[in-house]
ROKE-410037 format. One record per residue (C-alpha): x, y, z; residue in three letters. Coordinates in steps of 0.001 Angstrom, whole numbers, padded with zeros to 6 digits, always signed. Layout:
BEGIN
X  Y  Z  Ala
...
This chain:
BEGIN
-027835  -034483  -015958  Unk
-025087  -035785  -018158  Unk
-021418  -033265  -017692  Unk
-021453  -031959  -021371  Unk
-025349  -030610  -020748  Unk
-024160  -028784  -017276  Unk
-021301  -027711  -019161  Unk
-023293  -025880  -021731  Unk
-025982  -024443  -019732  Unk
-022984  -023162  -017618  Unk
-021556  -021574  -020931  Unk
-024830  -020234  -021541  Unk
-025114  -018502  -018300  Unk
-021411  -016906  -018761  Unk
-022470  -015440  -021899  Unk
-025888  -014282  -020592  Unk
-024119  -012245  -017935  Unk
-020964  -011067  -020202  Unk
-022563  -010037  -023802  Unk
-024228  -007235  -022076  Unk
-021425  -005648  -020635  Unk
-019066  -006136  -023832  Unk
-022303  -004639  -025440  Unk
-021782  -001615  -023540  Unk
-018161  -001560  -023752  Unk
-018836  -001467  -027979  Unk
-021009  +001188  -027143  Unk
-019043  +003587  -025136  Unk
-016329  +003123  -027219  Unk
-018011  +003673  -030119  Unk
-019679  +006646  -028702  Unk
-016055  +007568  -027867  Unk
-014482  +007886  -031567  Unk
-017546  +009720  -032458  Unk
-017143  +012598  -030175  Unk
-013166  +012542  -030575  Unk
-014153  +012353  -034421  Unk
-015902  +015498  -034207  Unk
-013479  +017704  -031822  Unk
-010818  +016783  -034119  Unk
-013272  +018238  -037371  Unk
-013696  +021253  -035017  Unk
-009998  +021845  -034554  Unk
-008859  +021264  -037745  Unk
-011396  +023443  -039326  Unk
-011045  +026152  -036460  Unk
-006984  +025893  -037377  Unk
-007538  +026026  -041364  Unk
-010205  +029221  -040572  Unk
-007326  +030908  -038287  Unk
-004137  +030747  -040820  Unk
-006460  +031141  -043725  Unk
-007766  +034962  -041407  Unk
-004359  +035318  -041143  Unk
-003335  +035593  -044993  Unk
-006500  +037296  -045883  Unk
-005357  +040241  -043668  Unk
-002204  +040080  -045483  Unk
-004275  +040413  -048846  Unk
-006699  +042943  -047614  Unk
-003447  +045156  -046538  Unk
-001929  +044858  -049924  Unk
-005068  +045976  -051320  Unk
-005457  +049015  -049358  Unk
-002057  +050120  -049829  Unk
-002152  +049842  -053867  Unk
-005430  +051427  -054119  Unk
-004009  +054385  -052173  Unk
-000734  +054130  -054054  Unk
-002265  +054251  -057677  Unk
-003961  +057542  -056968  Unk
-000009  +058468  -056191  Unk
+000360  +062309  -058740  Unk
+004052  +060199  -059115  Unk
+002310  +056837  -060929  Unk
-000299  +059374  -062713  Unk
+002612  +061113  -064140  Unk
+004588  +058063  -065021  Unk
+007458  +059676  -062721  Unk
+010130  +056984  -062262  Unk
+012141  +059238  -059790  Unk
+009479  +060561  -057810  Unk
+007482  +057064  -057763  Unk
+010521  +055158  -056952  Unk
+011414  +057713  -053818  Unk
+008179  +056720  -052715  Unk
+008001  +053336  -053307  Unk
+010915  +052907  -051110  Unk
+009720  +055129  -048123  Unk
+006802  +052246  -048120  Unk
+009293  +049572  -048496  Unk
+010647  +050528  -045392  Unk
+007452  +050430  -042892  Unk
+006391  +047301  -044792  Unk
+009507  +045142  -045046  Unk
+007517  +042277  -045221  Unk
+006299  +043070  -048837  Unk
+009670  +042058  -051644  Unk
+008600  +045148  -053759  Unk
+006494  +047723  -054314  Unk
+006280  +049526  -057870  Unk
+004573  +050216  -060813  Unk
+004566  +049320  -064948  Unk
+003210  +051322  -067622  Unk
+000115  +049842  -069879  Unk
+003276  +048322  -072294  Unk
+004331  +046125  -069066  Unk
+007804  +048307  -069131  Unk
+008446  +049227  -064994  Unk
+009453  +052504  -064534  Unk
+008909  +052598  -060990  Unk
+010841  +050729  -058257  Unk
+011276  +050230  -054463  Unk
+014554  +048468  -055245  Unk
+017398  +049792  -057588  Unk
+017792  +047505  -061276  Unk
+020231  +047417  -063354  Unk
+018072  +046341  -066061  Unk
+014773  +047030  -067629  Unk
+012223  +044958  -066247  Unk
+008646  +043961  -067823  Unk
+005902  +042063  -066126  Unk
+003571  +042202  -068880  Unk
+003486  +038191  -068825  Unk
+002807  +038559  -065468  Unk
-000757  +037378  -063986  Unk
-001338  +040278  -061838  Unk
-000061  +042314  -064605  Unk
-002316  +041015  -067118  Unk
-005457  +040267  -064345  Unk
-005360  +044383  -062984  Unk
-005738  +045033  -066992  Unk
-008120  +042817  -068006  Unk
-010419  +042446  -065242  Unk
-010080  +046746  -064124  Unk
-009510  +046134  -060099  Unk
-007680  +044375  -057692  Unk
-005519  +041261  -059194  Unk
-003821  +038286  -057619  Unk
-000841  +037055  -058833  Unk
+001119  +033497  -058005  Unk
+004118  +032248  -057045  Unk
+006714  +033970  -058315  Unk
+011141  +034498  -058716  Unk
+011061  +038514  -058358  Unk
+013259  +040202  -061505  Unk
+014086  +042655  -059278  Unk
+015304  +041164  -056197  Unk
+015436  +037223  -056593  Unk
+013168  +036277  -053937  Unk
+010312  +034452  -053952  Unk
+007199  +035707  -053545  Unk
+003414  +036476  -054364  Unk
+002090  +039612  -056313  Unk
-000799  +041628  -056774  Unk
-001865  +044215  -059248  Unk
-004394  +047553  -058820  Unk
-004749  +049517  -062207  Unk
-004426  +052964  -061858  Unk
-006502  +055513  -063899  Unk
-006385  +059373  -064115  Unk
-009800  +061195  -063742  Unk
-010802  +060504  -067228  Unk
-010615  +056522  -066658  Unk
-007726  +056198  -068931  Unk
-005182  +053335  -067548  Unk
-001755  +055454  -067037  Unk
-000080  +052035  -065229  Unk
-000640  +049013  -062938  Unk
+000465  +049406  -059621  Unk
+001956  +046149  -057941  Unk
+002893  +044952  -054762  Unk
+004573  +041069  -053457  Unk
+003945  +039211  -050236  Unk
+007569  +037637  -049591  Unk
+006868  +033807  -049480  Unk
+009955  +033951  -046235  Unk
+007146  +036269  -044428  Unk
+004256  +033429  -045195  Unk
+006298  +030949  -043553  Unk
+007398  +032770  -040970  Unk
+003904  +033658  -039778  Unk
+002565  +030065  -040490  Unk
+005169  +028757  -038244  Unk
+004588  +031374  -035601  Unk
+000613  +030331  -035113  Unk
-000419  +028129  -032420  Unk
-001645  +025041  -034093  Unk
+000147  +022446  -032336  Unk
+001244  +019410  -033545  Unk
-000646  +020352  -037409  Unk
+000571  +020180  -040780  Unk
-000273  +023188  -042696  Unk
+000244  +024794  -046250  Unk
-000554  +027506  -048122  Unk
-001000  +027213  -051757  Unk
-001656  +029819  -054497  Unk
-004440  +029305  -056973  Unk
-002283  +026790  -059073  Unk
-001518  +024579  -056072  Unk
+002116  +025771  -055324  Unk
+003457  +025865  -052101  Unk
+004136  +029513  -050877  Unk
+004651  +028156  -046932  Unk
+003917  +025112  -044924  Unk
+005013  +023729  -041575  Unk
+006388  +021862  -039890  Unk
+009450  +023659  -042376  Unk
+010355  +022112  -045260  Unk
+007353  +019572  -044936  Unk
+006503  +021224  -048168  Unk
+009154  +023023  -050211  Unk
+007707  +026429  -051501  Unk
+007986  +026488  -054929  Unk
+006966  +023005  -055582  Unk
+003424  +021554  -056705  Unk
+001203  +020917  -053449  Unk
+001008  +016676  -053830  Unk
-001979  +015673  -055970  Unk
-004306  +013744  -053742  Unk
-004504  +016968  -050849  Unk
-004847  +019265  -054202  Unk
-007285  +017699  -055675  Unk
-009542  +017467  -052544  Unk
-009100  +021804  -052518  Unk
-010651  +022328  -055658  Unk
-013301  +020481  -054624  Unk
-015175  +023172  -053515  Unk
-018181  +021461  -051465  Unk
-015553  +019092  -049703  Unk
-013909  +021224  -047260  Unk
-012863  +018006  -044815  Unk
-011797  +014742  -045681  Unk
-009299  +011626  -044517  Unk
-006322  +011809  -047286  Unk
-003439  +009197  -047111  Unk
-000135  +011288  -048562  Unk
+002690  +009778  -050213  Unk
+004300  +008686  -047179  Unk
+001873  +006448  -045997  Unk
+000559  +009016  -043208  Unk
-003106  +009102  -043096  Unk
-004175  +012853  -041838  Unk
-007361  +014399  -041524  Unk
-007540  +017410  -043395  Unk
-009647  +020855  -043371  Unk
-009497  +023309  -046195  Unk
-010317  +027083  -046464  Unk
-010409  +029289  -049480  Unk
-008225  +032863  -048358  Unk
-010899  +035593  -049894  Unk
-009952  +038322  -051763  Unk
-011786  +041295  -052920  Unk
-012178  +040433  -056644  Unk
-014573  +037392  -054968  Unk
-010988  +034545  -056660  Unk
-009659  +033225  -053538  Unk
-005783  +034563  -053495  Unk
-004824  +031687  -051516  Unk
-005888  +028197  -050077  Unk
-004784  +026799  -046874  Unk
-004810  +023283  -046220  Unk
-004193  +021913  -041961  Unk
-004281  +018305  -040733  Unk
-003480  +016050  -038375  Unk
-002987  +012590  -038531  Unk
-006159  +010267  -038050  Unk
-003620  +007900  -035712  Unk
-003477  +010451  -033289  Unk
-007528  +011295  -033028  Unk
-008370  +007789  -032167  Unk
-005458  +006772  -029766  Unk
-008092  +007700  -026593  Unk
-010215  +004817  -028295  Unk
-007240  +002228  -028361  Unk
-006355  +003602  -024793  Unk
-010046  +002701  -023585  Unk
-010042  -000202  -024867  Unk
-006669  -001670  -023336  Unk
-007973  -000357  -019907  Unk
């Protein structure tokens, strides 16, 4: 048999007994970045669900307390002292809220948990303006309080005497400092997460200062929120950092999410197992 014919058979029986076993090593590793694919969807929509829980319970509290407060014989009565004595006493058990008050139909506040030196009025407000138009619970956005100068998200409740006439709009504001302080403080790991009001800007987000509160979330993770069906998806961000990300609407009771809360973690990180398997 001439050398270049025993030297291909040979070849041929190599590859006969090796293609099956890289076969199977394409296989398990493929089977590999599927499962690691989806326990990485599961955690990062299982993290999304949790800080998302977390501001809705936030929301839900504000709404209790200014549905209570609005049937206050002090708001009623348009009585700055007396509403003011109380809005404080409030203040005090809830520090985490930057005011509590109330504003007559004109938008003029007469009611304060904080003393002003100045009158205030929030009728350009959207909490202000949503509580009016809409007759229940309103959500606000991210806001510089008049008041205090901190940054912060309101709500609105109207209040009504017993013949359904509006006599004010109650209001109440999550502190954006107490949104980042309980973002940071939830066990997510090694995540990037933000919260975003209903116009895309940032009210907290860690790791700090990945996104500044008060700025506009960036564009590409924004625009993949208001896409309502699409509540995963691979985005690359402006630093080159490709992250899988999970989004989930934070409910409210007018059935407008107050909130959205964005969590991901890079894609790098899913698949390193694969590249680890593979070098073995």
């Amino acid at each position: 048999m001439p050398l270049a014919g025993l030297r291909v058979r040979l070849l041929l029986l190599v590859l006969v007994a090796v293609i099956p076993g890289f076969g199977l090593f394409l296989y398990a590793a493929s089977a590999q970045r599927r499962l690691l694919d989806e326990d990485a969807v599961d955690q990062v929509v299982g993290a999304a669900r949790l800080a998302a829980g977390q501001q809705e319970r936030n929301v839900e509290g504000v709404r209790g307390l200014l549905a209570a407060f609005a049937q206050s014989p002090a708001v009623l009565a348009r009585d700055g002292r007396g509403c003011s004595e109380a809005s404080r006493r409030l203040r005090r058990v809830l520090p985490h809220l930057s005011n509590i008050g109330a504003g007559a139909p004109d938008g003029e506040v007469f009611c304060n948990s904080v003393d002003v030196r100045a009158p205030i009025h929030i009728d350009d407000r959207r909490y202000f303006r949503g509580a009016i138009e809409g007759g229940a619970f309103a959500v606000g956005e991210y806001q510089v309080s008049r008041a205090r100068g901190v940054a912060a998200i309101n709500f609105g409740f109207p209040a009504r005497d017993e013949a359904g006439r509006l006599r004010a709009v109650v209001f109440a504001g999550i502190e954006v400092a107490s949104i980042q302080a309980q973002l940071g403080a939830l066990p997510l790991g090694e995540a990037t997460a933000v919260v975003v009001d209903h116009a895309g800007i940032v009210l907290g987000a860690r790791p700090a200062g990945t996104y500044p509160a008060g700025s506009p979330l960036e564009p590409a993770v924004l625009e993949r929120i208001r896409l309502a069906p699409a509540k995963v998806a691979e985005i690359r961000d402006a630093g080159g950092v490709e992250r899988l990300w999970a989004f989930h609407a934070v409910g409210s009771p007018g059935g407008e999410p107050a909130m959205w809360v964005a969590v991901g973690i890079p894609t790098a990180s899913i698949q390193q197992p694969v590249h680890r398997f593979g070098r073995r």
